[in-house]
C-alpha positions as CSV (number, residue, x, y, z in Angstrom):
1,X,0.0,0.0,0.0
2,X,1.2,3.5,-0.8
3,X,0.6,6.2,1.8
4,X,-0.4,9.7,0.6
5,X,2.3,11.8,1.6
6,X,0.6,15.0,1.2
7,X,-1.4,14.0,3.8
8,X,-0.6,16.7,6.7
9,X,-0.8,16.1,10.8
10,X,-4.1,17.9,10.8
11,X,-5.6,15.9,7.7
12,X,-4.8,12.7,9.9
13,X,-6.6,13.7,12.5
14,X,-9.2,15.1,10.8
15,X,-9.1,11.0,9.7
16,X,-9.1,9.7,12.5
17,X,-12.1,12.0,14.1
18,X,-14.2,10.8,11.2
19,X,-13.5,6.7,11.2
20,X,-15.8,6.2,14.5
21,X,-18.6,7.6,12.5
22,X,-17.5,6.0,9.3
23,X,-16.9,2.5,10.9
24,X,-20.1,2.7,13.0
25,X,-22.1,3.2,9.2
26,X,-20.4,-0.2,8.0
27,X,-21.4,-2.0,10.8
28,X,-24.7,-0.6,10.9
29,X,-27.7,-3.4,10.6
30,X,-29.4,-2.2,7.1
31,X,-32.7,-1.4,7.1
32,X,-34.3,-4.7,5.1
33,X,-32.4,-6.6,7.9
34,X,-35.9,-7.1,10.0
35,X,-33.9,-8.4,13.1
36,X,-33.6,-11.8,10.6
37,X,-29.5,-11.8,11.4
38,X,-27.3,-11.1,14.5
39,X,-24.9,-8.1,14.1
40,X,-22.2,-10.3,15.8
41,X,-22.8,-13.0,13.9
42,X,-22.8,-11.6,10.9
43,X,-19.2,-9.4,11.3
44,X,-17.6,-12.6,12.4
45,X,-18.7,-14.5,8.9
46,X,-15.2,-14.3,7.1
47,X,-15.5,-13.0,3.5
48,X,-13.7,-14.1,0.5
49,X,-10.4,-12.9,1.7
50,X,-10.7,-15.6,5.0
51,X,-10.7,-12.3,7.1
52,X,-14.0,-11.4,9.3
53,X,-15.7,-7.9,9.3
54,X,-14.7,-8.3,12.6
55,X,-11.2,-9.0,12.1
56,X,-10.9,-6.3,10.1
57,X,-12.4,-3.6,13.0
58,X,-10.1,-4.9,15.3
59,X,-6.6,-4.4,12.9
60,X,-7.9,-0.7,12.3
61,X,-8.1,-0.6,16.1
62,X,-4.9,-1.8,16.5
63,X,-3.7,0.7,13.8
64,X,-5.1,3.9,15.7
65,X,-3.4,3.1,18.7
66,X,-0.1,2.2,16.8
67,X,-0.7,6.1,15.4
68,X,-1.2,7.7,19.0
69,X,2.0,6.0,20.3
70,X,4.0,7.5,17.4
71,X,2.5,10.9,18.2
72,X,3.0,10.6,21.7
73,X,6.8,9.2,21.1
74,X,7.7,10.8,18.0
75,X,9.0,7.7,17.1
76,X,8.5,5.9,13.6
77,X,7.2,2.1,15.1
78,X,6.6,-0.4,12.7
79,X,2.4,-0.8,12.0
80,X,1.0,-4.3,13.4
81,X,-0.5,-6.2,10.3
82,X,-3.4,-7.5,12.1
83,X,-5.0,-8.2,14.9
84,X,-7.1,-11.2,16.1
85,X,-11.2,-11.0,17.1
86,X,-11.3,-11.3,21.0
87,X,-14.9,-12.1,20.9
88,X,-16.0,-8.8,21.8
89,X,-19.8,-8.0,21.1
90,X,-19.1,-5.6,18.1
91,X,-20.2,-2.7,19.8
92,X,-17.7,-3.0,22.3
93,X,-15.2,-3.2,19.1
94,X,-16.9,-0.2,18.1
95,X,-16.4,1.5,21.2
96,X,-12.9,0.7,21.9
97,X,-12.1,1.7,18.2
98,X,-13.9,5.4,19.2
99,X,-11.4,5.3,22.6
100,X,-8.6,4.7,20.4
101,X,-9.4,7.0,17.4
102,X,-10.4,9.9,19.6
103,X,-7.0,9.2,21.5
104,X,-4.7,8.9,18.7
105,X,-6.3,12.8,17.3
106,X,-5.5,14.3,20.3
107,X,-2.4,13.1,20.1
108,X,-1.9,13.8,16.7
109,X,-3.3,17.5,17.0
110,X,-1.0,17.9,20.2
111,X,2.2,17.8,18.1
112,X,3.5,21.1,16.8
113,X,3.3,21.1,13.1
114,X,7.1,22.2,13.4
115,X,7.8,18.9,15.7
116,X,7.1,16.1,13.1
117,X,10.2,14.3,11.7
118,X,9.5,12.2,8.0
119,X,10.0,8.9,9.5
120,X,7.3,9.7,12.3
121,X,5.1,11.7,9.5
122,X,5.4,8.7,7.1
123,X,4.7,6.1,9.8
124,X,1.1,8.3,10.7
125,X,0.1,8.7,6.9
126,X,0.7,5.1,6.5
127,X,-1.5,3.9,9.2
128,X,-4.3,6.1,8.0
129,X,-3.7,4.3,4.6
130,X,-4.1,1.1,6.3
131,X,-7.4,2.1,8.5
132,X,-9.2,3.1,5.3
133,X,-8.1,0.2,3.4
134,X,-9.4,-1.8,6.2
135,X,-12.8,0.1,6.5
136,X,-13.4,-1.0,3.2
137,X,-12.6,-4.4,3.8
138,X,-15.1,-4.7,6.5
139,X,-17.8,-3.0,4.3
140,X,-17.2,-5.5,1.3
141,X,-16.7,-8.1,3.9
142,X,-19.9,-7.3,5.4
143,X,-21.3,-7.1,2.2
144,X,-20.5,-10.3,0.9
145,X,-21.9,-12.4,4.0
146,X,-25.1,-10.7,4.6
């Protein structure tokens, strides 16, 4: 994946203000659904890829985090790849994600524009990469097993 490196420090947080919302739409039961499927059930049917909906939520979670801890360090980390399901009812998923995501902009917005270094910078726009590549695995996930 290639990161877009015009993306600034306030652009990611920006980001990473607007996944919650963004994350909470994909997840969302649609509106035919008539209460016929469980939510839970559902996010942890994996797709074509092998990977759950659910799976997915929890990489992006792990992602935010990864981002906070590089604006809290300014320190470029390596990004985890993924992240297990723990089993979570999804809207505890979605919750920590919002914990995490709100975190991770405060962070970010923290840092004096002045303060960021490339390898730090570079580390941040790639994990916002990676969070909206996985938000659109979960959504064709979810997609796919519904």
């Amino acid at each position: 994946m290639v990161a877009d490196r015009a993306l600034t420090p306030d652009d990611a947080a920006v980001a990473l203000r607007s996944f919650p919302r963004r994350f909470r739409a994909v997840f969302a039961r649609p509106d035919d659904d008539e209460d016929r499927f469980d939510p839970d059930q559902v996010a942890r049917r994996p797709g074509t890829d092998g990977v759950t909906a659910a799976e997915h939520l929890a990489a992006a979670t792990e992602l935010v985090v990864a981002t906070g801890a590089v604006a809290r360090s300014l320190d470029a980390t390596a990004l985890p790849d993924a992240t297990s399901d723990d089993g979570r009812p999804i809207a505890e998923l979605l919750g920590a994600f919002d914990v995490a995501s709100t975190d991770a902009a405060e962070r970010v917005s923290a840092v004096a524009s002045g303060d960021w270094t490339t390898g730090p910078l570079h580390t941040v726009q790639d994990a916002i990469g990676a969070v909206g590549v996985r938000l659109r695995q979960a959504e064709a996930t979810l997609r796919s097993v519904r």
